[in-house]
N, C-alpha and C positions, 0 to 999 in steps of 0.2 A: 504494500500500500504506500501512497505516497502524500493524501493528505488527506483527512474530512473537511468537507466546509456544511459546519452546522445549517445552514443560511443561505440559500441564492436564487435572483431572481433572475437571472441572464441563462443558466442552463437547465431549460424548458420552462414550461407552463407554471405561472405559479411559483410559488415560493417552496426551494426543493432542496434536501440535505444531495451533497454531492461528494460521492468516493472518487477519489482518483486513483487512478493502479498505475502500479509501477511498468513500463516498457511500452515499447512501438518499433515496429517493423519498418517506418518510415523514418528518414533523413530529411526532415525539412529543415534548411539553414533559418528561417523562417519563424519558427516554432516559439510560441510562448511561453509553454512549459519545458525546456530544454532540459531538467534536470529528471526530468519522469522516461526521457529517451531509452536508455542504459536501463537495462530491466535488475542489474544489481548495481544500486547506489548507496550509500552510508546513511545517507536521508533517510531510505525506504523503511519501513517497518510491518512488523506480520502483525495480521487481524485475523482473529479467528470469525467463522458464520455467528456463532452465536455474542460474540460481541459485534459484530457488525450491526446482529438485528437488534441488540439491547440499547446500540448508538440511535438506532432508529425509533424503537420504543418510545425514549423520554421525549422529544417533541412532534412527537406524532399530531397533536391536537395543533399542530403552530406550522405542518408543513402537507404539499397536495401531494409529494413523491417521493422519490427517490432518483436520482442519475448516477448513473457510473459511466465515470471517465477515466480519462490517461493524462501520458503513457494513451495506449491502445486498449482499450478495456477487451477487447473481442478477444484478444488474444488470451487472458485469463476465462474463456466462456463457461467453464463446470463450475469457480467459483460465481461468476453473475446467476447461472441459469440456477444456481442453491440456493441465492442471495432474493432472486426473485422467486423463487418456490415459496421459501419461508414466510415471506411476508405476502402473497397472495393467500396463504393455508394461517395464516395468522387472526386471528379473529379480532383483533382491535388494529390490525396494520391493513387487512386485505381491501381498504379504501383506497390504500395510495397507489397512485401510477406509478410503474417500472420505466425506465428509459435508458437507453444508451446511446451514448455520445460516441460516436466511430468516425473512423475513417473510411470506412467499408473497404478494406484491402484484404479480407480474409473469403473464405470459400461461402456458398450460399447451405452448404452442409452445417456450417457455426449457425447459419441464422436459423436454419431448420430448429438446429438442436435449443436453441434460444427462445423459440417463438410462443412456445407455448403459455408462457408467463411472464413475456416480454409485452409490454403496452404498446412500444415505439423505438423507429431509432432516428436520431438525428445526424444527417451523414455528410461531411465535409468533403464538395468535389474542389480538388486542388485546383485541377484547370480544365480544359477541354480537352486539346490536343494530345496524344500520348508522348511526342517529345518534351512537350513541356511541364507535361506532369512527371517525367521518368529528370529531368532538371532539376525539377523542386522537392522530388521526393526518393528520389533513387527506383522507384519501380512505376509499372506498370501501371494503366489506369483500366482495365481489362476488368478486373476483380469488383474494382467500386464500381463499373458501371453492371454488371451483373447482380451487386449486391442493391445498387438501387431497384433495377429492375423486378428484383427478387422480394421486394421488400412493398414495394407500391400494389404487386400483385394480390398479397398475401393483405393488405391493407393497414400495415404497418410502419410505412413513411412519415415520421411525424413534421420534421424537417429537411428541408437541402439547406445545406449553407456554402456560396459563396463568398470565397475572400480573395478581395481585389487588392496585388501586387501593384502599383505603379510600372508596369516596364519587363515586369516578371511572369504573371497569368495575361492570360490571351482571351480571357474573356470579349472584350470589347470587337475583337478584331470576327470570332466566330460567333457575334450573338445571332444571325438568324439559326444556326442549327442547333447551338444553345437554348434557343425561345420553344424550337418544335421538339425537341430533346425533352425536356420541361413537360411543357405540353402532353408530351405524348404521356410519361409519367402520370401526372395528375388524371389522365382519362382511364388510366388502369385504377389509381388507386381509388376513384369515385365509384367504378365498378364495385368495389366494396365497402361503400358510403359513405365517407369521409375525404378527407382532403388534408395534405399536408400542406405547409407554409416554404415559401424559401428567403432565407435568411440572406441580407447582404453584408458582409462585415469589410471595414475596411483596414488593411495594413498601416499599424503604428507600431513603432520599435520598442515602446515598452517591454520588458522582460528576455529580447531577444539578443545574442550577442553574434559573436565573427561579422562577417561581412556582411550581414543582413542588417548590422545596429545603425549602418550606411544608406540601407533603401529609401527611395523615397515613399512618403506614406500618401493616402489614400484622404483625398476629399468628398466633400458634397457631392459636388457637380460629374466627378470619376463614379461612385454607386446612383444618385440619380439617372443618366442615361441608362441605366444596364435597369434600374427599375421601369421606369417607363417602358421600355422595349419589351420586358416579363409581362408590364400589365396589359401594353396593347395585342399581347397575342395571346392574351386570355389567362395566363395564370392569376389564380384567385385571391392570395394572399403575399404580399411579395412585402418584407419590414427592411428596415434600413436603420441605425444609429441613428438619432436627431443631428442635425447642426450642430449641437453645440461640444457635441461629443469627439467630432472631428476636427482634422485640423484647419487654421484657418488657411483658405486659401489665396495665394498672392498670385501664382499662374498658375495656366493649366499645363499639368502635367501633362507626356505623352502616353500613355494607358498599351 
């Protein structure tokens, strides 16, 4: 494990206690959490199931869920898919939503094995293209786009979240196949009644070191265009940081 946060209202719905787990299969220079990378770190520490669900327990009446994150939480899946048995078979916990925060880089056999007591996952596409994702992340983007697919079918997509690189992700450059990509997603996952959201974040160097503490970061006016384009092609719910959470902007970046 790599951290509890009693408290948070940025990862998902509600105000949700949030485990972090140690490791990720991904290399993103990028990365906010860089110290959860390395699946054995000095930080980390072991949680047992039943302190995990005791941690859950005491403010049960004060939170809607639970999230597990990273590191890669997918990659630990026997202790999430226990973590989320527990407390759905739990008689004062089986109100809260399960959620996972992924990268979606693992097989759609983890998501299998997951689903059954999994609510949702929320899944970080690094970029479009597969060059530029095997760039920012050392591997393939093959995996995540199967695991979305896998996941909208099953009705399980709670979020997509893009994160917009200044110069880095190539969003901008591929948004019509982006928009029908999206698109197409959201008509599978309506098929089984619901609707996922897609998240726009933008790239700021907080937390992050090497040569990425250099990038330039992400405005307004760089996630507006990429909103608008989601919304006139029909996706339903498309959020973005306010104004005043970004940076301010003096020129336009080249995207």
């Amino acid at each position: 494990m790599a951290s509890v946060l009693p408290y948070s209202c940025v990862d998902g719905p509600g105000n949700r206690m949030v485990f972090f787990l140690q490791g990720c299969q991904f290399r993103c220079p990028g990365c906010h959490n860089p110290e959860t990378i390395e699946r054995d770190s000095a930080s980390a520490f072991d949680m047992s199931l039943p302190e995990a669900v005791t941690a859950i327990y005491q403010p049960r009446h004060f939170i809607r869920g639970i999230t597990v994150s990273g590191g890669e939480a997918s990659l630990q899946w026997r202790f999430v898919r226990a973590l989320f048995h527990a407390v759905k078979q739990h008689p004062e916990l089986a109100h809260l939503t399960c959620l996972i925060d992924t990268n979606g880089g693992v097989s759609c056999q983890r998501w299998q094995a997951l689903s059954s007591h999994m609510d949702g996952a929320m899944v970080d596409m690094k970029a479009w293209g597969d060059d530029t994702h095997r760039a920012l992340t050392g591997h393939s983007s093959r995996r995540v786009r199967d695991s979305l697919s896998w996941l909208a079918k099953q009705g399980k997509l709670q979020e997509v979240r893009l994160l917009l690189i200044p110069g880095y992700t190539d969003w901008q450059a591929n948004l019509s196949p982006l928009c029908a990509y999206l698109y197409d997603l959201q008509q599978m996952q309506l098929a089984q009644g619901n609707v996922f959201s897609v998240r726009l974040n933008g790239f700021h160097r907080a937390g992050v070191t090497g040569d990425a503490s250099n990038w330039p970061e992400a405005t307004h006016s760089h996630l507006d265009t990429i909103k608008t384009a989601l919304q006139t092609a029909g996706l339903q719910t498309v959020t973005m940081p306010p104004p005043e959470l970004l940076p301010i902007e003096q020129s336009l970046l080249s995207v």
